[in-house]
DOFI-206832 format. One record per residue: residue number from 1; residue in one letter; x, y, z of N, C-alpha, C in turn. Coordinates in nm, 2 decimals. Layout:
// residues N
- NUM,a,X,Y,Z,X,Y,Z,X,Y,Z;
...
***
This chain:
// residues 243
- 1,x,0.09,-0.12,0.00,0.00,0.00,0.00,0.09,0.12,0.00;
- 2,x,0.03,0.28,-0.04,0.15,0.37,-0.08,0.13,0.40,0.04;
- 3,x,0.23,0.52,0.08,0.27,0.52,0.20,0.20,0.62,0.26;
- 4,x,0.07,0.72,0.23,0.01,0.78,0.27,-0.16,0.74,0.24;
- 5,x,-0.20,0.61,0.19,-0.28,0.56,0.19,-0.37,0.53,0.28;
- 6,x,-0.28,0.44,0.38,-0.37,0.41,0.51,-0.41,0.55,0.58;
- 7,x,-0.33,0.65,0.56,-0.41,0.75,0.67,-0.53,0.82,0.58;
- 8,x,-0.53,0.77,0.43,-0.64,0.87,0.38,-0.74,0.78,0.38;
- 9,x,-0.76,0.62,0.40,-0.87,0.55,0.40,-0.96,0.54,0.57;
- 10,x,-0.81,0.59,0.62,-0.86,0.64,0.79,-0.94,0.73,0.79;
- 11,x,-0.89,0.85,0.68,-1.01,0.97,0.68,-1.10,0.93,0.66;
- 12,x,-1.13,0.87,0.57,-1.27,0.84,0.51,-1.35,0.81,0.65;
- 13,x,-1.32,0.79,0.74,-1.44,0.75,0.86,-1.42,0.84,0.97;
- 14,x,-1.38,0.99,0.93,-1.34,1.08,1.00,-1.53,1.17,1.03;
- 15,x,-1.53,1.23,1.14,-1.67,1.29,1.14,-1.68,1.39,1.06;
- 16,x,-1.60,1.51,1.02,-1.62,1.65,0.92,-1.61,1.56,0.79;
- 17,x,-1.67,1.61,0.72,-1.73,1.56,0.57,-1.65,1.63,0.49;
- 18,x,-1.58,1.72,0.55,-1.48,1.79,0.46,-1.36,1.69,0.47;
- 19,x,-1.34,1.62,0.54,-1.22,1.58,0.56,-1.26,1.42,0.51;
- 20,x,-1.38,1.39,0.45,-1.38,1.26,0.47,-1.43,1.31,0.28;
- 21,x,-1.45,1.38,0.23,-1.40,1.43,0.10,-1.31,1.43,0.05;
- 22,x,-1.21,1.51,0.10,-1.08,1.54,0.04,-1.01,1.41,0.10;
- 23,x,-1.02,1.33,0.21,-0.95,1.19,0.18,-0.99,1.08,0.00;
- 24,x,-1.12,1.07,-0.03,-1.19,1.03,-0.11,-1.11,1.06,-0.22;
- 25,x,-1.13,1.23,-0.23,-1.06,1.26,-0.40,-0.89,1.24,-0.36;
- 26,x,-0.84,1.24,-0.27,-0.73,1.22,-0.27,-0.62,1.07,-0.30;
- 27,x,-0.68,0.94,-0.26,-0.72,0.89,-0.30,-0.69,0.84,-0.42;
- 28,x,-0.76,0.93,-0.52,-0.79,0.93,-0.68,-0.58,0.95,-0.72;
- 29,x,-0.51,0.97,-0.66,-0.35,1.04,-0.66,-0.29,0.94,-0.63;
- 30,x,-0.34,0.86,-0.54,-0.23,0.68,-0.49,-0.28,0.61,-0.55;
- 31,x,-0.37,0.59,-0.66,-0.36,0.52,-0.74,-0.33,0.35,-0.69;
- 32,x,-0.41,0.36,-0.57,-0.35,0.21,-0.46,-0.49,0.10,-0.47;
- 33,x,-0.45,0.01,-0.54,-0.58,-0.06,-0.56,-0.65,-0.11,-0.39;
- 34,x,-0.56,-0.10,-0.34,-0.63,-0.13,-0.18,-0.72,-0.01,-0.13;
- 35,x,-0.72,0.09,-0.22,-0.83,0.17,-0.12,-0.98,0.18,-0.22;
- 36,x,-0.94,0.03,-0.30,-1.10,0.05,-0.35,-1.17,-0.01,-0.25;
- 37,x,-1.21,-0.12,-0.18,-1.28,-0.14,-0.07,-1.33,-0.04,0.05;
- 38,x,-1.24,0.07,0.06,-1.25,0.16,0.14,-1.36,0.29,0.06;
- 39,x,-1.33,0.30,-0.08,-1.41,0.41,-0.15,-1.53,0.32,-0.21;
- 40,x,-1.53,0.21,-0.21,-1.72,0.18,-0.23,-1.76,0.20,-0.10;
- 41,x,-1.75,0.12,-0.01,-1.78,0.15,0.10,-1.84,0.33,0.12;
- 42,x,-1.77,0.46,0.11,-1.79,0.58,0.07,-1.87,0.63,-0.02;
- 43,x,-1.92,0.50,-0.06,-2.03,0.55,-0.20,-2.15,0.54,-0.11;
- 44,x,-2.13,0.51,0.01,-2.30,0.51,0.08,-2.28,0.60,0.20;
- 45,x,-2.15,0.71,0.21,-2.15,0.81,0.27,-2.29,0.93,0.31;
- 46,x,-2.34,0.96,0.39,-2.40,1.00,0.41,-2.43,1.19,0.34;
- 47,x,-2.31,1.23,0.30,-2.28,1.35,0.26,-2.26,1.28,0.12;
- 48,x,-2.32,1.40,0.02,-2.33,1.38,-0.17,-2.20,1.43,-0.15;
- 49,x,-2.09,1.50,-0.14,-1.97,1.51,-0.24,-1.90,1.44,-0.17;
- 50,x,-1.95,1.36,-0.09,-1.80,1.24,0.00,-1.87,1.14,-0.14;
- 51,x,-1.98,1.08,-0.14,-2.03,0.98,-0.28,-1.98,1.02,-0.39;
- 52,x,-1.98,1.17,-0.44,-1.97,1.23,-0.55,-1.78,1.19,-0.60;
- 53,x,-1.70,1.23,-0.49,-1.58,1.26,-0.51,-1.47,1.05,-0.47;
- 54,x,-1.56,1.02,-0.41,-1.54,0.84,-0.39,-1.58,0.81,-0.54;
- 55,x,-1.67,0.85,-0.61,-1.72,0.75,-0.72,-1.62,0.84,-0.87;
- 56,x,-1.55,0.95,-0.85,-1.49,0.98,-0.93,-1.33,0.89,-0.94;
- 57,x,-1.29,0.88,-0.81,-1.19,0.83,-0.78,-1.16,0.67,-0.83;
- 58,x,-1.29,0.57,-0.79,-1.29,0.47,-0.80,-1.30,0.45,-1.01;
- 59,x,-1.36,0.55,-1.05,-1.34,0.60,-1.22,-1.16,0.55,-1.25;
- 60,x,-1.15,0.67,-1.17,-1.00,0.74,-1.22,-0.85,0.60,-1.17;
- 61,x,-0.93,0.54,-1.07,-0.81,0.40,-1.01,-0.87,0.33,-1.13;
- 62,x,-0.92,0.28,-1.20,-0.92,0.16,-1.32,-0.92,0.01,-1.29;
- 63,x,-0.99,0.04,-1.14,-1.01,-0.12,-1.10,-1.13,-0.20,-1.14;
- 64,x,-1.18,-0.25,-1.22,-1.36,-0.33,-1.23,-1.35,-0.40,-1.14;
- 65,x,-1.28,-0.40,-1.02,-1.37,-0.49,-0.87,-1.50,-0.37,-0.88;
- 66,x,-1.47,-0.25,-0.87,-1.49,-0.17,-0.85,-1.69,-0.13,-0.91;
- 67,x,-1.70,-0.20,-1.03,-1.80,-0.23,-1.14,-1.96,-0.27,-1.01;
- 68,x,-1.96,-0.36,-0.96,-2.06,-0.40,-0.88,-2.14,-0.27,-0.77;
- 69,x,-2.04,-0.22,-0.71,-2.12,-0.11,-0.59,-2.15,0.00,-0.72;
- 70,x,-2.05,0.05,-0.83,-2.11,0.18,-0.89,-2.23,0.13,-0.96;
- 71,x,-2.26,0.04,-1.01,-2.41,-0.05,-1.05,-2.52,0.02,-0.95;
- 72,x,-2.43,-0.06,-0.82,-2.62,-0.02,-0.69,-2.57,0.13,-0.71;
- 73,x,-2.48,0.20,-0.72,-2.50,0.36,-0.70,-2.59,0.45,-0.79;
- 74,x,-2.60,0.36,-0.89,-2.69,0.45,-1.04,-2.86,0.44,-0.98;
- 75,x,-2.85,0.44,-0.85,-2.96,0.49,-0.77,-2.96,0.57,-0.66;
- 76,x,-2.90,0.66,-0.70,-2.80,0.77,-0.57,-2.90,0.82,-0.59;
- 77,x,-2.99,0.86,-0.48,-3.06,1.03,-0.49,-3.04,1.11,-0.53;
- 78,x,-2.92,1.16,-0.54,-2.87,1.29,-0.61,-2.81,1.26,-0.72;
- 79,x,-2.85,1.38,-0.84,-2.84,1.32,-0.93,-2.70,1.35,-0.99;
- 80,x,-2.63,1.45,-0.93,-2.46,1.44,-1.00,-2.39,1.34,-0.92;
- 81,x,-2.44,1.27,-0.82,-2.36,1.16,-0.78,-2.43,1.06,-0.87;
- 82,x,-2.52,1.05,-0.93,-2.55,0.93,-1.06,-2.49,0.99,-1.15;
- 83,x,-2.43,1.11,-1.18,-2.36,1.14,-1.33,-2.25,1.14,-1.29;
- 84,x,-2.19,1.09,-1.20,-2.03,1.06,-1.13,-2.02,0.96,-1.16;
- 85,x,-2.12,0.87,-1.13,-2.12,0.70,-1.13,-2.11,0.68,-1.29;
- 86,x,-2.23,0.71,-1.34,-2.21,0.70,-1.46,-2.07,0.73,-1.56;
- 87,x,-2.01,0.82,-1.52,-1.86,0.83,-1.61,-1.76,0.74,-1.56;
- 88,x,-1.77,0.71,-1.44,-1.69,0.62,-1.35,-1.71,0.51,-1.45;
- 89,x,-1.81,0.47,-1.49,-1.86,0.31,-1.53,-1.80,0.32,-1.68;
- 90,x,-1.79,0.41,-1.74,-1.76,0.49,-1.82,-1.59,0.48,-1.86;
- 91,x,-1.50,0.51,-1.75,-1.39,0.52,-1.75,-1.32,0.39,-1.73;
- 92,x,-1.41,0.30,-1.67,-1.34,0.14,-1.65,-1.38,0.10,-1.72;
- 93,x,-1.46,0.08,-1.84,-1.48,0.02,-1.95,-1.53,-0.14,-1.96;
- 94,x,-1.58,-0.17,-1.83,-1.64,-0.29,-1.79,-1.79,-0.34,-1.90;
- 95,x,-1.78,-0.43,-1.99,-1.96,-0.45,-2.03,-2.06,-0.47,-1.94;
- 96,x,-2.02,-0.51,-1.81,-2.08,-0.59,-1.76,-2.20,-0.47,-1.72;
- 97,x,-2.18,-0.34,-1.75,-2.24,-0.21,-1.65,-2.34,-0.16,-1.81;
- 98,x,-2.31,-0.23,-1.91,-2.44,-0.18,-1.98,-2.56,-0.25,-1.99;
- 99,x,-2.61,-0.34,-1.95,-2.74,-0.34,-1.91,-2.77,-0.28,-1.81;
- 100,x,-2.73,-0.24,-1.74,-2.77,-0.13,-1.60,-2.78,-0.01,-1.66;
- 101,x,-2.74,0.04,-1.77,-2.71,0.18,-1.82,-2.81,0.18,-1.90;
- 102,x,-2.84,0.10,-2.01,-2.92,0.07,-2.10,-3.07,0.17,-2.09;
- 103,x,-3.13,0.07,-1.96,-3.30,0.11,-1.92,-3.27,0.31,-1.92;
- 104,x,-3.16,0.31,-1.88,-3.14,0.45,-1.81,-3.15,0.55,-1.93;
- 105,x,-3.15,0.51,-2.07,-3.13,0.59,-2.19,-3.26,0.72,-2.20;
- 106,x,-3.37,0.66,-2.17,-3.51,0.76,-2.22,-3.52,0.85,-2.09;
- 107,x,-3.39,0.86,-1.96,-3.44,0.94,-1.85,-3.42,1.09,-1.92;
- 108,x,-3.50,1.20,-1.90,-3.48,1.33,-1.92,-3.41,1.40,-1.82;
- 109,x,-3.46,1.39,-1.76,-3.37,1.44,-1.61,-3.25,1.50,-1.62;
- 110,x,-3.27,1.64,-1.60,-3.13,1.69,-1.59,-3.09,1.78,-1.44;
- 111,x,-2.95,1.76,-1.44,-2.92,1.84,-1.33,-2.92,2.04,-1.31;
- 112,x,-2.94,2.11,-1.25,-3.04,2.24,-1.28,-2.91,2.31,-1.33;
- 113,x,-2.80,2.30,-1.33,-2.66,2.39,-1.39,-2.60,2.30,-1.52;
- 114,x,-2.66,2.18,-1.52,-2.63,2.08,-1.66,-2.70,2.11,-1.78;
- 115,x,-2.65,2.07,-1.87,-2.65,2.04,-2.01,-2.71,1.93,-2.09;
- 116,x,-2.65,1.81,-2.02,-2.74,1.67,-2.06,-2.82,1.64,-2.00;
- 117,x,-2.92,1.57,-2.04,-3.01,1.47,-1.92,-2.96,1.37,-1.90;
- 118,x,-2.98,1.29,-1.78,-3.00,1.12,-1.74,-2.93,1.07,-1.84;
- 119,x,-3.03,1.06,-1.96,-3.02,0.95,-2.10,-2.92,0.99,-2.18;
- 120,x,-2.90,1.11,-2.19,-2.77,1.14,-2.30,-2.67,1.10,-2.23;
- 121,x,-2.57,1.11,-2.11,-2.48,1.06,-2.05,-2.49,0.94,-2.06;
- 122,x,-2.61,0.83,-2.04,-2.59,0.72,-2.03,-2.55,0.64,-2.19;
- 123,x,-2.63,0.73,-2.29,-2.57,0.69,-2.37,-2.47,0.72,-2.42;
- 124,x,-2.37,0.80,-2.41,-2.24,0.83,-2.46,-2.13,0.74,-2.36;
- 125,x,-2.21,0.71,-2.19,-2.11,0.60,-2.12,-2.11,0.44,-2.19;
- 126,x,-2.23,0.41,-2.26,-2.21,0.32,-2.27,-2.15,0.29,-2.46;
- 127,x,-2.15,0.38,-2.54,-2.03,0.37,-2.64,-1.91,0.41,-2.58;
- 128,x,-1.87,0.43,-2.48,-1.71,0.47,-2.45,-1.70,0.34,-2.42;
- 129,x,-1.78,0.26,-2.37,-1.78,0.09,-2.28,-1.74,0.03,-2.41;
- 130,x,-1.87,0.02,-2.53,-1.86,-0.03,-2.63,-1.67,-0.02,-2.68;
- 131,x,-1.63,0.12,-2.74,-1.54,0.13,-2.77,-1.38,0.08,-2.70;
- 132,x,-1.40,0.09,-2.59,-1.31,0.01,-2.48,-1.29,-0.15,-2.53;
- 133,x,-1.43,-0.23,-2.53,-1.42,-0.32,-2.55,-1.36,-0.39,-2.71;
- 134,x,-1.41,-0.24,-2.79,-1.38,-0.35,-2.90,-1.19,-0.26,-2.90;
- 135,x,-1.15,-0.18,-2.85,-1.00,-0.20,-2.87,-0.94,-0.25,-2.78;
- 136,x,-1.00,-0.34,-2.69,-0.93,-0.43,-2.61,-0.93,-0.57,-2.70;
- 137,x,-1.05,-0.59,-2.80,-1.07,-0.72,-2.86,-0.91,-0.65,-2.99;
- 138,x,-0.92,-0.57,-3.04,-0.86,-0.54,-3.15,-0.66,-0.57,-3.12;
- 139,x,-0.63,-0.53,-3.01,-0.52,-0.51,-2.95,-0.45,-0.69,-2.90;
- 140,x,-0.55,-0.73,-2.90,-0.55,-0.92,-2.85,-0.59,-0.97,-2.93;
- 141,x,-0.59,-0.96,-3.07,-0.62,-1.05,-3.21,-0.51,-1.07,-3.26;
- 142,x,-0.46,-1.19,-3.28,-0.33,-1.22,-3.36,-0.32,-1.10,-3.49;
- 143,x,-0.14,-1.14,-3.53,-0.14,-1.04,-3.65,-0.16,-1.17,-3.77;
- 144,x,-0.24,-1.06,-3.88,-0.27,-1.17,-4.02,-0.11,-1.18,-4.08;
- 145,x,-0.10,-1.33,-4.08,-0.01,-1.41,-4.17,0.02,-1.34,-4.26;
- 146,x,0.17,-1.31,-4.29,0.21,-1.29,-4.44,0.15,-1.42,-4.49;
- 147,x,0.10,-1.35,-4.67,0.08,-1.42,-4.79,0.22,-1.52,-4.78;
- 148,x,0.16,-1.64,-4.87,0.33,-1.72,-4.91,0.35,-1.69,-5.02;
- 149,x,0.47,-1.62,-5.01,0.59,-1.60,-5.12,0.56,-1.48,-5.12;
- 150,x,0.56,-1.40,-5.02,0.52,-1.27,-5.01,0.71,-1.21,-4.98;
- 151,x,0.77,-1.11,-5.08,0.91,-1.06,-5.02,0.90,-1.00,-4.89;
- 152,x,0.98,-0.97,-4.79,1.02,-0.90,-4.64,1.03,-0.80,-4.71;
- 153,x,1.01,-0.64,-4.68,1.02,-0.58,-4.73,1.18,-0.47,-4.68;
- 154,x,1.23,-0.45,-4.80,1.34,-0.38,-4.76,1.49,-0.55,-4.81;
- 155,x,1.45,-0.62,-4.79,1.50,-0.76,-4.77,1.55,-0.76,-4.90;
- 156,x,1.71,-0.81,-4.94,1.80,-0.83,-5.11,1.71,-0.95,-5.16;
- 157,x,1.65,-0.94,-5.30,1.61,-1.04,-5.35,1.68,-1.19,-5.33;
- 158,x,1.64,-1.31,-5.32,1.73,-1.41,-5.28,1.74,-1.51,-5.45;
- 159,x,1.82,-1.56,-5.46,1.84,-1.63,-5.59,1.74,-1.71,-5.63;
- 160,x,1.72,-1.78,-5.72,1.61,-1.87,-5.73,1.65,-2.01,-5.67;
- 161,x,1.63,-2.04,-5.57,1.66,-2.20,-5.53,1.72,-2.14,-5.42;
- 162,x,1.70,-2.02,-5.35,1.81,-2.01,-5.25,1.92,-1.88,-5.25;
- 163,x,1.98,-1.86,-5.14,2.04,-1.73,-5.12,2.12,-1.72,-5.19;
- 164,x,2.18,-1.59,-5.23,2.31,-1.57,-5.33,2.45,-1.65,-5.28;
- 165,x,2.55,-1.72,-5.37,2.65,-1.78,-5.31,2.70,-1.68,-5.25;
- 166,x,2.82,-1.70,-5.19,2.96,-1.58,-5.15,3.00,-1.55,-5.21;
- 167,x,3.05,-1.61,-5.37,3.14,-1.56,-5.46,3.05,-1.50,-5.55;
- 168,x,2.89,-1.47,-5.56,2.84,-1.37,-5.61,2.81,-1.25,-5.57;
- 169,x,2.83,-1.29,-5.44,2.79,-1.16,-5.29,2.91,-1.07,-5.31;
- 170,x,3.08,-1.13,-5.31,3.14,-1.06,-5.36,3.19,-0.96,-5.50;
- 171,x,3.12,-1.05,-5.59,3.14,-1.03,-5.68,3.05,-0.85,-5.70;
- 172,x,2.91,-0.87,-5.68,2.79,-0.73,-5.68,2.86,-0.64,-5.60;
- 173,x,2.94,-0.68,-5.49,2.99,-0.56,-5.37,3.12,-0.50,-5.49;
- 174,x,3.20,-0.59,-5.58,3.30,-0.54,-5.63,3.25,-0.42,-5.74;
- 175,x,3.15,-0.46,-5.84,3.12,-0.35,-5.93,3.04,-0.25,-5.87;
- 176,x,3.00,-0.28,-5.74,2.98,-0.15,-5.69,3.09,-0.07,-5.67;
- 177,x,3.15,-0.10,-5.60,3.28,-0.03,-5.57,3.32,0.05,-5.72;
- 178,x,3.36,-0.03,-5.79,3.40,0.00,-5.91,3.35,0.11,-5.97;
- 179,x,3.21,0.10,-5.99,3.11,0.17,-6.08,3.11,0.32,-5.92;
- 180,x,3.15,0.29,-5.84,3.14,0.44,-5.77,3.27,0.53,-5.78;
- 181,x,3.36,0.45,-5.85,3.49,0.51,-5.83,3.56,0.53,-5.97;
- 182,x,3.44,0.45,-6.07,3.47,0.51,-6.19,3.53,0.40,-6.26;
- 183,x,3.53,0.32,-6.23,3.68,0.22,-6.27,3.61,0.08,-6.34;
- 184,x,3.67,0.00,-6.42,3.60,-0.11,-6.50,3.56,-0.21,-6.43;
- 185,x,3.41,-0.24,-6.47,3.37,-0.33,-6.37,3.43,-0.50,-6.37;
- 186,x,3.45,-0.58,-6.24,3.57,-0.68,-6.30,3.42,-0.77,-6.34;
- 187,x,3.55,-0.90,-6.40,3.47,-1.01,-6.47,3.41,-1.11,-6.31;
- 188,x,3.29,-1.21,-6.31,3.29,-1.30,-6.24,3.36,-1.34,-6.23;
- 189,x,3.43,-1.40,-6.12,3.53,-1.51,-6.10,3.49,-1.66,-6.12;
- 190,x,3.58,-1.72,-6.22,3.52,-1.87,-6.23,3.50,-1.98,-6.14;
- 191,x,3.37,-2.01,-6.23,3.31,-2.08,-6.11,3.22,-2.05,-5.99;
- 192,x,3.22,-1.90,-6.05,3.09,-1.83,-5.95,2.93,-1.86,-6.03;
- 193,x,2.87,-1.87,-5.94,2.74,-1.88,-5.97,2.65,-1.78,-5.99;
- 194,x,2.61,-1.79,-6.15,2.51,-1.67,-6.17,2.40,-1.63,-6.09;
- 195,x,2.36,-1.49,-6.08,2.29,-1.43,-6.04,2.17,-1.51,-6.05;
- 196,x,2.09,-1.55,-5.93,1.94,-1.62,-5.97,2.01,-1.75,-5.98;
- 197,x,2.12,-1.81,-6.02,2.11,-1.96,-6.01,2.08,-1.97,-5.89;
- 198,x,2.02,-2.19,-5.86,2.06,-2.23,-5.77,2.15,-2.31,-5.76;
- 199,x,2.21,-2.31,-5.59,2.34,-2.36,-5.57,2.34,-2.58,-5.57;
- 200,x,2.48,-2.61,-5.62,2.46,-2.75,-5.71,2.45,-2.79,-5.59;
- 201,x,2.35,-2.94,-5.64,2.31,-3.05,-5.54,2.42,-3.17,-5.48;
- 202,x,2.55,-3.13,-5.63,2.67,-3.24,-5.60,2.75,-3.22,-5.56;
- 203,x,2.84,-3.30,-5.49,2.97,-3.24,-5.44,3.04,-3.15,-5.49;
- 204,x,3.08,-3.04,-5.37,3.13,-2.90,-5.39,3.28,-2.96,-5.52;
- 205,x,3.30,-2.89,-5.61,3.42,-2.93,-5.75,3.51,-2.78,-5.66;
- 206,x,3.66,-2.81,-5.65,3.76,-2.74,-5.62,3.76,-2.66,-5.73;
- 207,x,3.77,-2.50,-5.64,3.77,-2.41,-5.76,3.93,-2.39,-5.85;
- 208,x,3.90,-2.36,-5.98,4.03,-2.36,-6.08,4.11,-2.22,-5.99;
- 209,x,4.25,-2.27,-5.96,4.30,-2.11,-5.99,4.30,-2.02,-6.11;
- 210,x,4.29,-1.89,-6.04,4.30,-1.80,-6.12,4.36,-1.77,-6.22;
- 211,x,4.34,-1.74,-6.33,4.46,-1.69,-6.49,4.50,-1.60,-6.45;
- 212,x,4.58,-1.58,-6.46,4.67,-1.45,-6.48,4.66,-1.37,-6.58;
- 213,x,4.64,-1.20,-6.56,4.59,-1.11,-6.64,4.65,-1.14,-6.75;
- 214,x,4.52,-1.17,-6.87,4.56,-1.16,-7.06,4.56,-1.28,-7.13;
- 215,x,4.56,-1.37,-6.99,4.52,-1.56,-7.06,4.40,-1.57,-7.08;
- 216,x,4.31,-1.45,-7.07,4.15,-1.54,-7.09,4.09,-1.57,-7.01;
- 217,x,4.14,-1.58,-6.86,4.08,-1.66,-6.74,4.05,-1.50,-6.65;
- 218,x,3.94,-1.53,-6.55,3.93,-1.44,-6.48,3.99,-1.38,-6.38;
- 219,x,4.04,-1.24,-6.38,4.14,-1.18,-6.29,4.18,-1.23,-6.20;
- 220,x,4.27,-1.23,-6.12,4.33,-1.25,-5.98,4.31,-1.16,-5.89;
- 221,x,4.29,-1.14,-5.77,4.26,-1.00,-5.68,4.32,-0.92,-5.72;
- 222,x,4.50,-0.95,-5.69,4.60,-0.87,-5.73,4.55,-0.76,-5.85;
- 223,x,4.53,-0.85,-5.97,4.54,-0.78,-6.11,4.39,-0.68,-6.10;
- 224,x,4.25,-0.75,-6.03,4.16,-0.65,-6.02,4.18,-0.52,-5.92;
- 225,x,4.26,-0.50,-5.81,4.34,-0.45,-5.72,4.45,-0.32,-5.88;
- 226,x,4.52,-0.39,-5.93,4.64,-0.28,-5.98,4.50,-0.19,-6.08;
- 227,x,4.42,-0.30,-6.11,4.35,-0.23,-6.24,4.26,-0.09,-6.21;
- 228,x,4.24,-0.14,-6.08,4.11,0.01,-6.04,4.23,0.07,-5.99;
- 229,x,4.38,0.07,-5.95,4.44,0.16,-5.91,4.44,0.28,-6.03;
- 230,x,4.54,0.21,-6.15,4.54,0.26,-6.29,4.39,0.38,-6.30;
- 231,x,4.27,0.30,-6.32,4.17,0.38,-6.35,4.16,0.45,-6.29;
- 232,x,4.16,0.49,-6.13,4.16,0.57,-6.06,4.28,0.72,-6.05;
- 233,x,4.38,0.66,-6.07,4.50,0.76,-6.14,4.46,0.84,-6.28;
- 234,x,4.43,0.70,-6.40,4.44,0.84,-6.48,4.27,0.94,-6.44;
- 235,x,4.19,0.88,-6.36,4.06,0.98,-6.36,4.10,1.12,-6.31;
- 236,x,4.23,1.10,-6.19,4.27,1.19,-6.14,4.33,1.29,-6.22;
- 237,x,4.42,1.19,-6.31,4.49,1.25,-6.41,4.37,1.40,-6.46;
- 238,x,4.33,1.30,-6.51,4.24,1.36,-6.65,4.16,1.53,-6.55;
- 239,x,4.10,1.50,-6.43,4.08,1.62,-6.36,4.14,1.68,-6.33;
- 240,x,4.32,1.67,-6.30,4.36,1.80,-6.27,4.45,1.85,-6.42;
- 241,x,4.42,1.82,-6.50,4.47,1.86,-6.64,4.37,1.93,-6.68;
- 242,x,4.24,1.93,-6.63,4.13,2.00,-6.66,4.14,2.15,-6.61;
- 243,x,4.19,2.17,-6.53,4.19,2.29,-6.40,4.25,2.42,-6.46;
***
């Protein structure tokens, strides 16, 4: 319990009505589910704003133990402690309080400094109930299944039969590089697997070494290494001859 709780549920059974008030709405601040027992109980206070200011509280703590005594209260004599009750029932979002609200819809009855009657409050508490309920159902519905063969979105397309090998993964990173720095894009390395293949079913074949640049065979790091150096010099070249 918070630590100024017990002395405000002590108020509550204090003799000045002022003081067994402001324990009530106070209360509504500790947010201590232990002092709902103490504030229904207060709903049959003999003073209307000790009922009035208990039934706001018991609203504003968001307990539905709470749902039962504001039920019997939607027969308070006074009628802003039934339009207390009523938002309270309102604010906890319990179904179990609209058939008790329901009958209450055709009352006219208004309070003499109010705006609504009886029946309009009740009905706007009991779509706040409605609305409660269905975003509590909406919030606790599984999420719909991705389609199958639906892409992730943002996700590198995957080969056909399967993810890109490594020596294709490197190969896309290399003409990038290349194509940003201006420089010729290199050849596959043999024995890489095209883009979109799938990868073989039979034992992995030892890859050929590399040719050496001008036999026909595809580059060696080394030779793709001197070649973007070359290209990248003369680009330099060529810009500061510009100047």
């Amino acid at each position: 319990m918070a630590p100024n709780a017990k002395a405000l549920i002590q108020d509550l059974s204090d003799e000045d009505w002022k003081v067994r008030r402001q324990a009530a709405s106070k209360l509504d601040t500790v947010k201590d589910a232990g002092a709902v027992p103490a504030l229904t109980a207060a709903l049959h206070d003999a003073n209307s704003a000790v009922r009035l200011a208990a039934a706001r509280s018991l609203g504003h703590l968001g307990d539905v133990k709470a749902v039962p005594a504001l039920i019997s209260a939607l027969d308070d004599p006074t009628f802003i402690v039934r339009q207390s009750v009523m938002w309270a029932l309102g604010d906890l979002g319990d179904p179990s309080a609209i058939p008790a609200l329901q009958p209450m819809a055709g009352i006219a009855d208004k309070y003499p400094e109010g705006d609504m009657s009886v029946g309009q409050i009740a009905g706007l508490v009991v779509k706040r109930i409605n609305a409660a309920v269905a975003a509590k159902a909406a919030a606790a519905a599984p999420a719909p299944a991705a389609a199958p063969g639906a892409a992730t979105a943002g996700a590198a397309p995957a080969a056909e039969g399967g993810a890109l090998s490594p020596e294709e993964r490197k190969r896309r990173r290399e003409e990038a590089m290349a194509k940003k720095h201006g420089g010729a894009v290199p050849a596959a390395p043999a024995g890489a697997a095209p883009a979109g293949a799938a990868p073989a079913a039979s034992a992995p074949v030892p890859a050929a070494p590399a040719a050496p640049a001008g036999e026909g065979g595809a580059l060696s790091p080394e030779e793709r290494k001197r070649r973007r150096d070359e290209a990248l010099a003369k680009k330099h070249a060529q810009q500061g001859g510009g100047r």
